[in-house]
N, C-alpha and C positions, 0 to 999 in steps of 0.2 A: 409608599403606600401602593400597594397593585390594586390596580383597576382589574377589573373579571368582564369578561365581554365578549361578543363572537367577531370572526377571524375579520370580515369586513370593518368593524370599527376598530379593532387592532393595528391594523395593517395603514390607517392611516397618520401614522408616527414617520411614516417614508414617506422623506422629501425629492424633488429633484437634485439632483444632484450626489443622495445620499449614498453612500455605500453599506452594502448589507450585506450581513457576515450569514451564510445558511450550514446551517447545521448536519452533517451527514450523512450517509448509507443508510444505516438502519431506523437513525435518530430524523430523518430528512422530514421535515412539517409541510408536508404536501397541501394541506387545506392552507398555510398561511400561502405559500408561495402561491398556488390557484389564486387567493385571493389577492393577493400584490399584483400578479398578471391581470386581474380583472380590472385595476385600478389603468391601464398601461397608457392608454391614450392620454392621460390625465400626465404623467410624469415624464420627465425629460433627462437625459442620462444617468440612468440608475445603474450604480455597478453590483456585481453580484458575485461576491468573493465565494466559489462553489469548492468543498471539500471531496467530491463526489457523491454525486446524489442520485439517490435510487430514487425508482417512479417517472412519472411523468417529469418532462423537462419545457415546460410550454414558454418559458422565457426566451427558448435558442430559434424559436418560430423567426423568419424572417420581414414577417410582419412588425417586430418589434425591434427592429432598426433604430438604433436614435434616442430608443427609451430602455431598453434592460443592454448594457452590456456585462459581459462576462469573465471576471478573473479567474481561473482555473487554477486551484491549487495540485489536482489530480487529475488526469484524464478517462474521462471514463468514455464509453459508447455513444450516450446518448449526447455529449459536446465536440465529439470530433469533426462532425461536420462543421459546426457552426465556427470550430478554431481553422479548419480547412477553408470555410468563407471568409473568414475575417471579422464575425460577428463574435465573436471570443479569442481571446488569447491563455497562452498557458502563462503560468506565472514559474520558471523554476528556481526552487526554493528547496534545503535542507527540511523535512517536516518540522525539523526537533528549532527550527526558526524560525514557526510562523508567529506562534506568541509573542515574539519578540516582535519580528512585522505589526503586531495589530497593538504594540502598545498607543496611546493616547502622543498626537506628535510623529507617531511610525509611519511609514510609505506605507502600510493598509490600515492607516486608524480605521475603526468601525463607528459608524453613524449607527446601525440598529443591528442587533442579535437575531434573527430567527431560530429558536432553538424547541426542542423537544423533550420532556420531559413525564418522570411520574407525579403523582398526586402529593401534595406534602404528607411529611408524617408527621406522628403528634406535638413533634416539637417544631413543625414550619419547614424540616429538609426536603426537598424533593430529587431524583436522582436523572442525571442526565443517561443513564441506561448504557445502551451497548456502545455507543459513541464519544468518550470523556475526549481523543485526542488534544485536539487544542482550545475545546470547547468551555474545558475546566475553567483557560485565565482570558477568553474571552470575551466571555461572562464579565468577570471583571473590569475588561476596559473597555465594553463597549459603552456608547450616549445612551442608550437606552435598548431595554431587551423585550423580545415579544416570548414568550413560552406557549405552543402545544401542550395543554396537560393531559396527559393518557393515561389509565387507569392500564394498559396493556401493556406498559413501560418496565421492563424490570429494572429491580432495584439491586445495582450494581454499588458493588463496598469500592473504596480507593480516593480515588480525587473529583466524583461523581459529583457530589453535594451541591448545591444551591438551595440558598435559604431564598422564602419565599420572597423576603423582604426588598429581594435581586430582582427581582420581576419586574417592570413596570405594568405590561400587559401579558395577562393570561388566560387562555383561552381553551375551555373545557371540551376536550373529544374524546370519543373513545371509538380507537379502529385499528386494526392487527398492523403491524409494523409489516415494512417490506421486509421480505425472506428469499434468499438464498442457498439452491439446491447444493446439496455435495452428485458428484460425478464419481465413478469407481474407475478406480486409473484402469489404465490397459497394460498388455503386456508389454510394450516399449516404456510406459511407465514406471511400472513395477522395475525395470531392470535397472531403470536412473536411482530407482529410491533405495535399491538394492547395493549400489554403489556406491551413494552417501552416508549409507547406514554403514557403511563398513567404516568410517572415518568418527563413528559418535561411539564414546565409549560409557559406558557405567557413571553415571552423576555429571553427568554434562547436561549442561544448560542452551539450551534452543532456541533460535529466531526462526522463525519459518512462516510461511505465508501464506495464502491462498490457492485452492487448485487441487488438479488431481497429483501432479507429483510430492507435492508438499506430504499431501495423503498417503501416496506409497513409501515414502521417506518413514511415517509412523508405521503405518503397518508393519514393516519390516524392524521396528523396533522393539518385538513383543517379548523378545528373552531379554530385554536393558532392564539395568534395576535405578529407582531414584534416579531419574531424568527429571528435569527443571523447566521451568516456559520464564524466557524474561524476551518478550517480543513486539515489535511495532505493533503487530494484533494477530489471533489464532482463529483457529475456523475449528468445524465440526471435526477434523481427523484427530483431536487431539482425546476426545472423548473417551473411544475404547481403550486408551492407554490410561485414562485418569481410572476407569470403572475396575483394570485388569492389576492396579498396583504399580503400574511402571512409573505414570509420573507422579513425583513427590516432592520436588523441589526440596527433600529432606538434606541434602549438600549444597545446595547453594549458597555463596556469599554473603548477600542481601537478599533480603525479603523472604527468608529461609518458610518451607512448605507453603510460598503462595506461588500461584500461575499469574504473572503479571503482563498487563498488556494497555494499550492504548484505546485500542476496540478491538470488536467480533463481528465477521462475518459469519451466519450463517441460516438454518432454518430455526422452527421453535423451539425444536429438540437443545440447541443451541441456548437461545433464549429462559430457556428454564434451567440449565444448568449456570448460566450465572446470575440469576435469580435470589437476593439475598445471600451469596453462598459467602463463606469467610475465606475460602481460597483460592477466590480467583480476588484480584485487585486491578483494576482501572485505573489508570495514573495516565497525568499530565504528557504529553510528546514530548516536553523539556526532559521529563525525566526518564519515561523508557528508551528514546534516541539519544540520551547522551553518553557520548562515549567515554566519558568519566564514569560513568557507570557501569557499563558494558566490558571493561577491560578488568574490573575487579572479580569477574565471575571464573572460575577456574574452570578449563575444559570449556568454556563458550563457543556453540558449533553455529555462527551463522550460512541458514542458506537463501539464495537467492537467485535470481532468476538473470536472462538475458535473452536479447533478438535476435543479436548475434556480435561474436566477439573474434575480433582480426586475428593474422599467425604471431605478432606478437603483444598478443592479452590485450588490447583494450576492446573494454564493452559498449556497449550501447544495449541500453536495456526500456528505450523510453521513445525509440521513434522509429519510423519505416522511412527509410531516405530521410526528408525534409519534413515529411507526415508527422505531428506528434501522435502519438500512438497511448500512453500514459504519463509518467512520471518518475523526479527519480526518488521520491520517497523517502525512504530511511535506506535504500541500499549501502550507502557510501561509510554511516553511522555505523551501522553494524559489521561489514566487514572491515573497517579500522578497527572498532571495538572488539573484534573478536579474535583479529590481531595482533591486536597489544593484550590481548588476556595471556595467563599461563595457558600453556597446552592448547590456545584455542585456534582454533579452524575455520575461515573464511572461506565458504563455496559458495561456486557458482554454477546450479544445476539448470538443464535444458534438453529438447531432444534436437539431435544433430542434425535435423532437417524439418524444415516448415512446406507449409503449401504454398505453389510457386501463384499469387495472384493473375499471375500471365506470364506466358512463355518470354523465357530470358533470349534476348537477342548477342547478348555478350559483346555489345558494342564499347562500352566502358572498359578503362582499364584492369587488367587482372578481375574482370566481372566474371563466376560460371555463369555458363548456361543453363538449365533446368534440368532435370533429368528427369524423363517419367511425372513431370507436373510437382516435383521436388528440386527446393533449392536448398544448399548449406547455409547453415546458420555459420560454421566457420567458413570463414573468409579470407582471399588473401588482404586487402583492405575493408575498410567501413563503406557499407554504401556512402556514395556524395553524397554529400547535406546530413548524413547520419550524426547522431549526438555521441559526444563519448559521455556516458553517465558516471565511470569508472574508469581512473587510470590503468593503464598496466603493471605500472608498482604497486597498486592496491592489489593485483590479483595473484590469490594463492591457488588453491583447489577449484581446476574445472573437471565437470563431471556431463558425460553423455550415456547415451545408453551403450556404447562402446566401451567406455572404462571411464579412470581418474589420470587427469594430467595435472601433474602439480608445476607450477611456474612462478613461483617465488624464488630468486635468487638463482634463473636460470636466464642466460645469456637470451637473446632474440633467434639465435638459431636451436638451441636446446627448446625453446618454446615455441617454434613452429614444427618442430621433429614432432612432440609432444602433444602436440594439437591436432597434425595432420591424423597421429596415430587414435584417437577418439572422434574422429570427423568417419563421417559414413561411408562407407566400402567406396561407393561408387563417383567422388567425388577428391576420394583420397591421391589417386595420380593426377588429376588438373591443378589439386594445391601444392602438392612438392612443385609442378613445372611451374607455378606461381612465386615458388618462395626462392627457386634460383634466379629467378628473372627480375624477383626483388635485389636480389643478393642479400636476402637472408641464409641461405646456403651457398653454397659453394663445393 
């Protein structure tokens, strides 16, 4: 039986001690979390398993010491500090295994759901909206679930559903979900996307992710025919291709003409396109990161991102030195998956130089120095303390605004030749004299 109620006698279902599972980005129940934070003095080690959440974040306040700490499944902006104080930790974890984590018994059982949702329909479904990732079977094994019901909520098809019957408490609001600008890439951008685009051919199926390169990677997709979405989740650039004919998922393996994904980032333009629609589908993280799935797609082009990646291929895509920075996601999922597909192509795109936070002193070993308040993202090693998110035998296709260096089944010295030669002009002679003094050349 769900109780109907506002967010303060909702929010009274969290105990001390309890751990509470919050719902994400788009889907994030801002008024319950306000009101759990209002509770705070009252409660004593509450954990707070965070998927990334947009909006105010007033739990990571350090007034709340002792009473909210914080599991980080994703790193976003607004917890980096409080994971640099000590007031949160990251949790790293494969996505497509957090389900598994939260079952009943799991190292993250759930004591209560905070989730977000739309209004039931006639038959009691309500739809968990732009956010199903793992929120589909968390649902499921949580003690108990609080629901945001939002009439703003669109009603996304796939693994979305929850009957009302799921609910213990729910809690009627009606307020615009947080939204997320698109950015129009630049021209360094453009040239990365122009680069990967050369590697996507005619009915290939796509992971891709947030951002502007992501976005010039489509742009440049406009003469493809029947391209496919099977991805952790898509954003706004996928749009003008869906309107122009290109994507059709009409050759895909599974889920043949649907754009499959786990969530969506974007603004409302976003939001009303998958709005009821029958060809976009939402599915479980189990099932869009599994690499059983991912590997049956013919021509599977994953791409993905990195901070910066050594002269022989290991990445780090999830921290700054010891900093965590985000997460590793689904990256690993998808570029195995799209490795073991036929024909399929694991990239990893970036631009070959970041902004230097502070002039580099190049005290470390094989450290550059900055150049012009630019440092290389290729490196002759990982910064210390850097994570490797990705091995080096994981990596096929890297791509800079420079070119494409492929290093799959290329020795350590082929792969720093390879790398120096997409790393940026001016940083290209301190890493050959790095990679002799590694004796990766000779």
């Amino acid at each position: 039986m769900t109780t109907w109620c506002d967010a303060k006698t909702a929010v009274q279902v969290v105990k001390s001690g309890n751990r509470v599972y919050l719902h994400g980005r788009h889907s994030t129940p801002t008024p319950l979390i306000e009101a759990l934070v209002a509770r705070g003095e009252e409660l004593q080690d509450v954990e707070l398993l965070s998927t990334l959440s947009f909006g105010p974040v007033p739990y990571t306040d350090p007034r709340w010491t002792g009473h909210f700490y914080v599991r980080s499944i994703f790193v976003g902006a607004s917890e980096r500090e409080a994971i640099s104080a000590g007031r949160a930790s990251y949790a790293p974890a494969f996505l497509a295994t957090v389900p598994k984590l939260c079952m009943p018994g799991g190292p993250w059982s759930i004591d209560v759901a905070f989730i977000q949702v739309s209004p039931p329909d006639k038959h009691g479904y309500c739809s968990l909206g732009p956010s199903v990732d793992m929120t589909s079977e968390v649902v499921d094994y949580a003690r108990q679930v609080v629901a945001l019901v939002n009439p703003q909520v669109p009603w996304a098809h796939g693994d979305s559903f929850v009957h009302l019957s799921q609910l213990d408490y729910a809690v009627n609001w009606d307020g615009p979900l947080h939204e997320v600008g698109q950015q129009a890439p630049n021209q360094m951008q453009r040239e990365i996307g122009r680069h990967v685009a050369d590697l996507i051919e005619d009915g290939a199926t796509l992971q891709l992710g947030i951002g502007a390169i992501p976005d010039a990677v489509l742009q440049a997709l406009t003469d493809r025919r029947d391209l496919g979405i099977h991805s952790e989740m898509f954003s706004e650039g996928v749009l003008d291709l869906v309107e122009r004919g290109v994507i059709t998922g009409s050759r895909k393996a599974l889920d043949r003409g649907k754009m499959v994904a786990s969530f969506i980032i974007g603004s409302r333009r976003l939001m009303d396109f998958l709005d009821d629609n029958p060809m976009v589908e939402l599915r479980s993280i189990s099932y869009t990161n599994d690499i059983q799935v991912i590997r049956q797609f013919d021509h599977m082009v994953a791409i993905n991102s990195a901070l910066e990646v050594d002269l022989t291929g290991q990445v780090c895509a999830e921290s700054i030195g010891t900093a965590q920075y985000s997460g590793v996601g689904g990256q690993i999922d998808f570029l195995q998956g799209a490795a073991d597909a036929p024909h399929g192509r694991p990239v990893l795109a970036f631009p070959a130089t970041a902004h230097a936070p502070q002039a580099r002193e190049g005290n470390m070993p094989y450290e550059l120095p900055s150049i012009d308040g630019q440092v290389s993202r290729i490196v002759p090693t990982l910064t210390p303390g850097a994570v490797v998110t990705t091995t080096r035998a994981h990596v096929h296709y890297v791509v800079t605004e420079y070119g494409t260096a492929m290093l799959f089944g290329r020795s350590t010295a082929q792969r720093a030749r390879s790398l120096i030669a997409i790393a940026a002009p001016q940083f290209r002679e301190q890493l050959e004299r790095a990679a002799y003094e590694l004796h990766l050349l000779v």
